[in-house]
C-alpha positions, 0 to 999 in steps of 0.5 A: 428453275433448274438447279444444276451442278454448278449453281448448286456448288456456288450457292454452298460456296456463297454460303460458306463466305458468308459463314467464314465472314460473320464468324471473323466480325463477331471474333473480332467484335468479341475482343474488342466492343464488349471491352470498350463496353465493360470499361465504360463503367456502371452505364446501364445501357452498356450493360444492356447492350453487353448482355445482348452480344453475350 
């Protein structure tokens, strides 16, 4: 398989989508998941699943 100048440049694009995607859902799960878990109050598996997404 040959990987030439226009598959090259859309798998960086692919890339780069992807990036751009995965870093808006955990800006926007930071805001707004880990919220609804600290006011969930004293349960233990929030807690834990809160330490994991820090």
């Amino acid at each position: 398989m040959e990987l030439t100048i226009t598959n090259l440049i859309k798998i960086i694009i692919g890339v780069l989508v992807f990036v751009v995607v995965v870093g808006g859902l955990s800006f926007f799960f930071k805001d707004y998941v880990i919220d609804f878990f600290k006011n969930m109050g004293g349960n233990q598996t929030a807690e834990i699943i809160l330490s994991l997404i820090k």
